[in-house]
C-alpha positions as CSV (number, residue, x, y, z in Angstrom):
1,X,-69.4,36.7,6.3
2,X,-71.1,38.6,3.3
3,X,-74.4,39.9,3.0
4,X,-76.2,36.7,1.2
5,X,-74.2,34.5,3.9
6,X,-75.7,36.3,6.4
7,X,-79.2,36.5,4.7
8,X,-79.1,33.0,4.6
9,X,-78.8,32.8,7.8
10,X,-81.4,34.9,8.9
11,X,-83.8,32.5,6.6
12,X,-82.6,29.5,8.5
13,X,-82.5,30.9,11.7
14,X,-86.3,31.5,11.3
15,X,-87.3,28.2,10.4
16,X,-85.4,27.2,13.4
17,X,-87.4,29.7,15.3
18,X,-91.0,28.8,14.4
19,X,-89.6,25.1,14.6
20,X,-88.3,25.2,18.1
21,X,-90.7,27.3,19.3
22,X,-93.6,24.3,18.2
23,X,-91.5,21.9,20.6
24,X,-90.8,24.4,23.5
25,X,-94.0,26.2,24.3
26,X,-95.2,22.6,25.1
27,X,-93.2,22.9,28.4
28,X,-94.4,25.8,30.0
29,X,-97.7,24.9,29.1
30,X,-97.4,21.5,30.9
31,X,-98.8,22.9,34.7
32,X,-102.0,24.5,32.4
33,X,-102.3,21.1,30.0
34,X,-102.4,19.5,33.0
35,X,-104.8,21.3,34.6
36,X,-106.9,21.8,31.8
37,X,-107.1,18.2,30.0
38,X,-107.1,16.6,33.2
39,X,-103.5,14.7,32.6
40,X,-100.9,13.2,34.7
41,X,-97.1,13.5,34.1
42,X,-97.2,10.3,32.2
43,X,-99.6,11.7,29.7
44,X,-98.1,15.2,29.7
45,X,-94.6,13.6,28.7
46,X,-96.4,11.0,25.9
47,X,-97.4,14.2,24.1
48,X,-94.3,15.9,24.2
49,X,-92.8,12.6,23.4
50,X,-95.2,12.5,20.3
51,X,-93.5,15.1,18.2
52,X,-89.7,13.8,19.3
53,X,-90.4,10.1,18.1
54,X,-92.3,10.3,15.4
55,X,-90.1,13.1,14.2
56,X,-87.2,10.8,14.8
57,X,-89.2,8.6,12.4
58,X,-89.6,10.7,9.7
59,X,-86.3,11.9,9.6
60,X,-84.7,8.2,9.6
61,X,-86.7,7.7,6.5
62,X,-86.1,10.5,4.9
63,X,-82.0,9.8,5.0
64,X,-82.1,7.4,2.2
65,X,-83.8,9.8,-0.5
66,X,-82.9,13.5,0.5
67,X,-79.1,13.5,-0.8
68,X,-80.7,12.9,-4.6
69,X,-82.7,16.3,-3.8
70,X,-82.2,20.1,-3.9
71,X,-81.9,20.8,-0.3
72,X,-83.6,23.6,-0.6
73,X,-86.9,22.4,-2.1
74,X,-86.6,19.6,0.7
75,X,-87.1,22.2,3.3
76,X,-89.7,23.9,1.7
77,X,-91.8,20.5,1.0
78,X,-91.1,19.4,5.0
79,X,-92.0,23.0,6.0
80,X,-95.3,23.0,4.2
81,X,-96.2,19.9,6.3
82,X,-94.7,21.4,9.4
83,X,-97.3,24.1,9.4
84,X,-99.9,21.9,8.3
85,X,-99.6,19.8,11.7
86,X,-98.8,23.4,14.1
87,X,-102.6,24.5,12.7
88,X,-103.5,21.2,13.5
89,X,-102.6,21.9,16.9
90,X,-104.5,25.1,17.3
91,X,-107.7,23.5,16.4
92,X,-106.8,19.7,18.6
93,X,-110.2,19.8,20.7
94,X,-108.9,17.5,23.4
95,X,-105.8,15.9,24.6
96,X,-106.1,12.5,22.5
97,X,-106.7,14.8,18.9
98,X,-103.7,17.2,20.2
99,X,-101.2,14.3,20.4
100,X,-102.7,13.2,16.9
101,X,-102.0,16.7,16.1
102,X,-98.3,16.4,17.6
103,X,-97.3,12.9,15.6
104,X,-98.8,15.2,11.9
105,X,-96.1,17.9,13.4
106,X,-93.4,15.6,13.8
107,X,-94.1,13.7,10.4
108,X,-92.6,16.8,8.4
109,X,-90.9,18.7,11.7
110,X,-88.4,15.7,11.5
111,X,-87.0,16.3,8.0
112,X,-86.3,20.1,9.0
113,X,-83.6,20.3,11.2
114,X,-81.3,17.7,9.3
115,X,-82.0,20.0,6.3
116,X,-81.1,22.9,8.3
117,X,-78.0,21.7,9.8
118,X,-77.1,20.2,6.1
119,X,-77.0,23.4,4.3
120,X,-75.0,25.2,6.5
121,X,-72.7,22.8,7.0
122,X,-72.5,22.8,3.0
123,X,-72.1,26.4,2.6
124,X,-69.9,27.1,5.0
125,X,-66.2,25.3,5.9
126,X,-65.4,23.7,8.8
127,X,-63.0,26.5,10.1
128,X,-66.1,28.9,10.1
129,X,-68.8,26.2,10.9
130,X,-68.9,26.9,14.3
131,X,-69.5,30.8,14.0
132,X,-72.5,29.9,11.5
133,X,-73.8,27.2,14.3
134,X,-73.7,30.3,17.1
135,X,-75.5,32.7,14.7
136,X,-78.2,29.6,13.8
137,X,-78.5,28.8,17.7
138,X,-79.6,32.6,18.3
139,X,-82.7,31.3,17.0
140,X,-83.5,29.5,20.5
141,X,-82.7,32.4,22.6
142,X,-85.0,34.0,20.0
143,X,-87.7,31.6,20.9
144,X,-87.0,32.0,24.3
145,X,-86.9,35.8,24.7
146,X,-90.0,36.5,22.4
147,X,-91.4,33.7,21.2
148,X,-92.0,31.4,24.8
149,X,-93.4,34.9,27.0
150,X,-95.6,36.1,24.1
151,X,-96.9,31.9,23.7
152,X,-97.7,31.7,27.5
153,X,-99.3,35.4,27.3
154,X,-101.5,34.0,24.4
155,X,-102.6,30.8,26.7
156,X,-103.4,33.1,29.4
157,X,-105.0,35.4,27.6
158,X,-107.4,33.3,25.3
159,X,-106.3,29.9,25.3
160,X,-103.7,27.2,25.0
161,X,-104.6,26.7,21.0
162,X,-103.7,30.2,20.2
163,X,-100.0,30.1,20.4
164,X,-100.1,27.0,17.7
165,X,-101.8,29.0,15.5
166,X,-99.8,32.1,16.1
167,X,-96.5,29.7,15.2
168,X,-98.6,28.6,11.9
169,X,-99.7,32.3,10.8
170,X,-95.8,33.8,11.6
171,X,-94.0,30.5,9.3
172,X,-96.4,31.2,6.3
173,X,-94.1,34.5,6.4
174,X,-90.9,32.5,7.0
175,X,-91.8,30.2,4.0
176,X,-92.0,33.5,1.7
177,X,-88.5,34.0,3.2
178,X,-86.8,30.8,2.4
179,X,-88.3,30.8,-1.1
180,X,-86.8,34.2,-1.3
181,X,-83.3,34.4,0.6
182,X,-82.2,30.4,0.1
183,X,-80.7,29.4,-3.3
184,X,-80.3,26.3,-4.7
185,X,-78.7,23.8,-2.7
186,X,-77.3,21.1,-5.1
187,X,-73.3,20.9,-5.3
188,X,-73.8,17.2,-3.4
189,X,-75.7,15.8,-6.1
190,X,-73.4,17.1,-9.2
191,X,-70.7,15.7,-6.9
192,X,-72.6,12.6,-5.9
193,X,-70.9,8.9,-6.4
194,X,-71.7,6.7,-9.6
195,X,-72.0,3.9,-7.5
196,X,-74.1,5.0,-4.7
197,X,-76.9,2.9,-3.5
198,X,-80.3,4.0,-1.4
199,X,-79.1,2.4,1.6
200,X,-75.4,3.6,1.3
201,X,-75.8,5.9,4.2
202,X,-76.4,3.1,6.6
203,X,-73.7,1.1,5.3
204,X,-71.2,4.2,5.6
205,X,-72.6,4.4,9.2
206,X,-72.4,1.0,10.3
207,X,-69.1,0.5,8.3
208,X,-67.3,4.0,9.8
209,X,-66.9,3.9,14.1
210,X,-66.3,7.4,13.8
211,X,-69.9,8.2,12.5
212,X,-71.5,5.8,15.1
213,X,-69.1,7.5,17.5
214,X,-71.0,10.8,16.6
215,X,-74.2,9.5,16.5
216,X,-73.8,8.3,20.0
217,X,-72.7,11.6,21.1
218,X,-76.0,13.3,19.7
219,X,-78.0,10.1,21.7
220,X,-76.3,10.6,24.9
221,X,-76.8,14.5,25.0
222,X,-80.2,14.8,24.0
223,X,-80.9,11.3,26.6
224,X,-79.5,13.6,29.3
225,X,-81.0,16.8,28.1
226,X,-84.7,16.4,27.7
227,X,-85.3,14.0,30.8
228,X,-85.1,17.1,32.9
229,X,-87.0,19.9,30.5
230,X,-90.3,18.6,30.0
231,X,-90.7,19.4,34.0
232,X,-88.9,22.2,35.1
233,X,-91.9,24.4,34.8
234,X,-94.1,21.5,36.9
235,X,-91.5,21.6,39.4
236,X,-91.4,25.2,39.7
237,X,-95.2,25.8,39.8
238,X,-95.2,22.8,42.5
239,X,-92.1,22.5,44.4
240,X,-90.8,25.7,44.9
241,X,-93.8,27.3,44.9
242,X,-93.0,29.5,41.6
243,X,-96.4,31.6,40.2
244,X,-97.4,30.1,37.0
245,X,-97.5,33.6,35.7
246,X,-94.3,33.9,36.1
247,X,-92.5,31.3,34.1
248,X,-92.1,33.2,31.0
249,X,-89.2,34.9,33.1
250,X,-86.8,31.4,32.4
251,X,-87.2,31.4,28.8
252,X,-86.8,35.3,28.8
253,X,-84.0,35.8,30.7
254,X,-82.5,32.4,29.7
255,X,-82.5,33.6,25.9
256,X,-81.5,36.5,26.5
257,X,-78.3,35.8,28.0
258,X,-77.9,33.3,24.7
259,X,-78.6,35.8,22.4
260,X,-75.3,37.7,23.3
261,X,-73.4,33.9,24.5
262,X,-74.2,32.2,21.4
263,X,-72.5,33.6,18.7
264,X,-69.5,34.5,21.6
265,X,-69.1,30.2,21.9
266,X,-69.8,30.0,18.1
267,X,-66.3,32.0,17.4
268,X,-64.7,30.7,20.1
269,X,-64.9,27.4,19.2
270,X,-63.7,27.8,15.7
271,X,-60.4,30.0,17.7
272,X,-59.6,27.4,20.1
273,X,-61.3,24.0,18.9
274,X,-64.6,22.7,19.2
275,X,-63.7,19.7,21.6
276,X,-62.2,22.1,24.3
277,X,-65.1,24.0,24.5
278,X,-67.1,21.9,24.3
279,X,-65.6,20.0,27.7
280,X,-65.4,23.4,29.3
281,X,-69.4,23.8,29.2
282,X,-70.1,20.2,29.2
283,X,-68.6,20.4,33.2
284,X,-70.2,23.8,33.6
285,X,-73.4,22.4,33.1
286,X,-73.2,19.7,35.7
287,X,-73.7,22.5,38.3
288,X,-77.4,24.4,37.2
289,X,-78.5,20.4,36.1
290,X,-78.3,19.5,39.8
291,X,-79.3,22.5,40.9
292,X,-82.4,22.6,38.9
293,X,-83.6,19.3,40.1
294,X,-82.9,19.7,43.6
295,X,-84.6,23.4,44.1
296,X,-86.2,24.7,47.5
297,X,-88.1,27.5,48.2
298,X,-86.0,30.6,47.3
299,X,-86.9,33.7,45.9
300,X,-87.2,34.7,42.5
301,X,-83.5,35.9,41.5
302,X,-81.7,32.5,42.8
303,X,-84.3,30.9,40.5
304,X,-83.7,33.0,37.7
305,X,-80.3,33.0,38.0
306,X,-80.1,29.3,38.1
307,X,-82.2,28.6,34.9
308,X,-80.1,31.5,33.3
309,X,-76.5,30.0,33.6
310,X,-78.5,26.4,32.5
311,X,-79.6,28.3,29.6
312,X,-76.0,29.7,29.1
313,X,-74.2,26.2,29.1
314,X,-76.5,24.0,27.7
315,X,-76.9,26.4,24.7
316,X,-72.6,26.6,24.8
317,X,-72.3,22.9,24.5
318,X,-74.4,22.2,21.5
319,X,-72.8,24.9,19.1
320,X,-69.2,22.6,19.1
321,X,-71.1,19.7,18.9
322,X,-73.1,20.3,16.0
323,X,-70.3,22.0,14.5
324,X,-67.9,18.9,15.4
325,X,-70.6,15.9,14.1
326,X,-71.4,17.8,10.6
327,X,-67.8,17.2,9.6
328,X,-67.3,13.5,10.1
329,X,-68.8,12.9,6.7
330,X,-68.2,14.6,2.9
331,X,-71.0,16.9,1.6
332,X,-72.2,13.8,-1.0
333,X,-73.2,12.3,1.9
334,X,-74.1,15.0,4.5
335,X,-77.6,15.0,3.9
336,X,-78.0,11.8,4.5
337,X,-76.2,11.1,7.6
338,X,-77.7,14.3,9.2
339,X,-81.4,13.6,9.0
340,X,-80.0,10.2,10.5
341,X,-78.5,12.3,13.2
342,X,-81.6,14.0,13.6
343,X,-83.7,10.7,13.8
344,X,-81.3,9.7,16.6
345,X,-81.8,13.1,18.1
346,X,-85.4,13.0,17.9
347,X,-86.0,9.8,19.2
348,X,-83.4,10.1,22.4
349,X,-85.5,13.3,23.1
350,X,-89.1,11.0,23.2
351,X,-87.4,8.7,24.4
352,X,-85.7,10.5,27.3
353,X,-89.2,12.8,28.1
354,X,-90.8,9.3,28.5
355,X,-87.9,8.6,30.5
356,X,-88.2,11.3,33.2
357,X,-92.4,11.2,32.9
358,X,-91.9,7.5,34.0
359,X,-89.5,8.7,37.2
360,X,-91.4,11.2,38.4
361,X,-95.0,11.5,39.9
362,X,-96.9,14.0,41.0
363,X,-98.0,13.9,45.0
364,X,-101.8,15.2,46.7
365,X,-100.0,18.4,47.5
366,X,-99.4,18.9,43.9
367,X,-95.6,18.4,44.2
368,X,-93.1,16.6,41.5
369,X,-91.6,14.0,43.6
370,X,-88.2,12.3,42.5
371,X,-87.0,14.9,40.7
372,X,-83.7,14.9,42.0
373,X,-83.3,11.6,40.7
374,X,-84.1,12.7,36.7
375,X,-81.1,15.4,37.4
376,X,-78.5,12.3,38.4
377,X,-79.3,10.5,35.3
378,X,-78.6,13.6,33.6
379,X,-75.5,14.2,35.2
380,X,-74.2,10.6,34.5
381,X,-74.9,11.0,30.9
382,X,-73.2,14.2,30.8
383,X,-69.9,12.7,32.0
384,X,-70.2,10.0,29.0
385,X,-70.6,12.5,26.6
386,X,-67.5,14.0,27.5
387,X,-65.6,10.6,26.8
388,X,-67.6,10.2,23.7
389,X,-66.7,13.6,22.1
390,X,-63.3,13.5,22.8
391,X,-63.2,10.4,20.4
392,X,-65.2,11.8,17.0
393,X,-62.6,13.3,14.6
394,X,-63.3,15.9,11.5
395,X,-63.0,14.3,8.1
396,X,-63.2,17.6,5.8
């Protein structure tokens, strides 16, 4: 990997972090949203499920025009709007204007990570995808190690709009960078078909199992995923009787251990294939997943050693998996079918938090009762997404 490779990297990896940092530090915040708004699960999980769908929206529309586009000046134009609706956010003066704020996020947020995942997958091969996909992931274990602690320190300190606008201030650095350390994108449109039509990708979808066969994959793993997140730090804080100050510790030591696992699974999957591993941490993951929906009183190593190894595999089994379902198409059409994938992503994940909220409720005592029951969904998704991957096949 040379140096602009790598710079290139660094640029996307720090969209990714301001991006995934907007979605995550609405987690931990959910015990003090709840407290402070006066919300019940059900509303907590609408307004994480705000961003997801109306991301998901965005990025569905956005598939039929951003393969005639420079997928650079796509990112910038969706990042721009990103950090219009994060300041949004930091100035939402109660809970209806902050989920207003949240669907403004997800309008532009949507169009980012196709666009991400897009240009990587153009720039590098399949046979080194992988390694770029580990490098890129070190951006959540980024978010989780610095970005999540110093969030929650921020809500405890002043209040829950500061960390918004602490995301907002740090991307107008990260959009200097991507102007900067990105070059034109725009080998797929020199290369593009003759005959192409607006709704092509769709009928390349619909008309190709092995694309639907990935997009389910995507569907089923963030369906399993996100039912559990939005309320491991509720659960925490109510059943096991974790200190609120405390939950920073997940995130930390959870990215941590990612920062050094993620590139480790990123190499290893393009040495020994991207469908073994992923099986290998697929199975892993059915352990900490039941574990962290089933938790009792214990003290604070078995918790953080159980979020650490869910950290660990969930983070392993999305590097093959985005590595394996950016190669069922050609570049002309990656673009495309990505921010498709990322519709379908982003809409599971709403769909999913509303999911889990509607499972759940939260007892007198201040408990999160039925939790267990959020993890067995989980579980049984997991298991089909094992059958599913095994059935998507590389095309370049």
């Amino acid at each position: 990997m040379n140096s602009k490779e790598r710079l290139l990297l660094l640029a996307l990896a720090a969209v990714n972090f301001t991006h995934i940092m907007d979605f995550m530090i609405m987690m931990p915040l959910g015990p003090q949203l709840m407290d402070l708004l006066k919300i019940n699960p059900q509303q907590f999980s609408l307004a994480v499920s705000a961003y997801a769908i109306t991301a998901g929206i965005s990025s569905f529309i956005s598939a039929f025009f951003v393969d005639r586009f420079d997928r650079k000046k796509v990112l910038l134009f969706a990042y721009v709007g990103f950090l219009f609706g994060t300041f949004s956010c930091a100035f939402a003066p109660n809970y209806e204007m902050l989920v207003a704020a949240r669907v403004l996020a997800g309008l532009f947020g949507g169009m980012i990570g196709a666009q991400v995942l897009a240009i990587v997958a153009d720039t590098f091969e399949y046979e080194r995808r992988a390694t770029a996909m580990g490098v890129l992931m070190t951006a959540f274990s980024a978010a989780s190690v610095a970005g999540v602690p110093t969030g929650l320190w921020l809500a405890a300190k002043f209040s829950w709009h500061v960390p918004f606008l602490a995301i907002g201030f740090l991307g107008i650095g990260v959009l200097v960078l991507v102007a900067l350390a990105v070059p034109p994108i725009n080998k797929h449109i020199r290369e593009k078909r003759p005959d192409h039509k607006p709704f092509q990708v769709l009928t390349d979808i619909f008309q190709t199992p092995n694309q639907m066969r990935a997009l389910s994959l995507s569907i089923v793993l963030m369906l399993g995923h996100f039912a559990i997140i939005p309320f491991i730090a509720p659960s925490l804080v109510g059943n096991v009787g974790y200190h609120q100050d405390d939950i920073f510790l997940i995130y930390f030591v959870g990215g941590l251990l990612t920062i050094f696992s993620a590139p480790l699974v990123g190499r290893m999957a393009d040495k020994r294939g991207k469908y073994p591993v992923f099986v290998v941490f697929a199975l892993l993951s059915l352990i900490p997943v039941w574990l962290i929906t089933n938790l009792w009183p214990m003290p604070l190593w078995g918790v953080l050693t159980i979020s650490g190894l869910f950290f660990i595999v969930v983070n392993g089994r999305m590097i093959p998996t985005q590595a394996l379902i950016s190669s069922v198409v050609h570049p002309q059409q990656r673009g495309g079918f990505m921010s498709i994938n990322s519709s379908m992503q982003q809409l599971a994940t709403g769909l999913s938090a509303m999911i889990g909220g509607a499972m759940v409720y939260k007892s007198p005592e201040g408990r999160i009762e039925n939790y267990d029951w959020v993890g067995y969904f989980s579980i049984a998704l997991i298991l089909v997404s094992v059958w599913l991957a095994g059935r998507v096949k590389p095309v370049d």
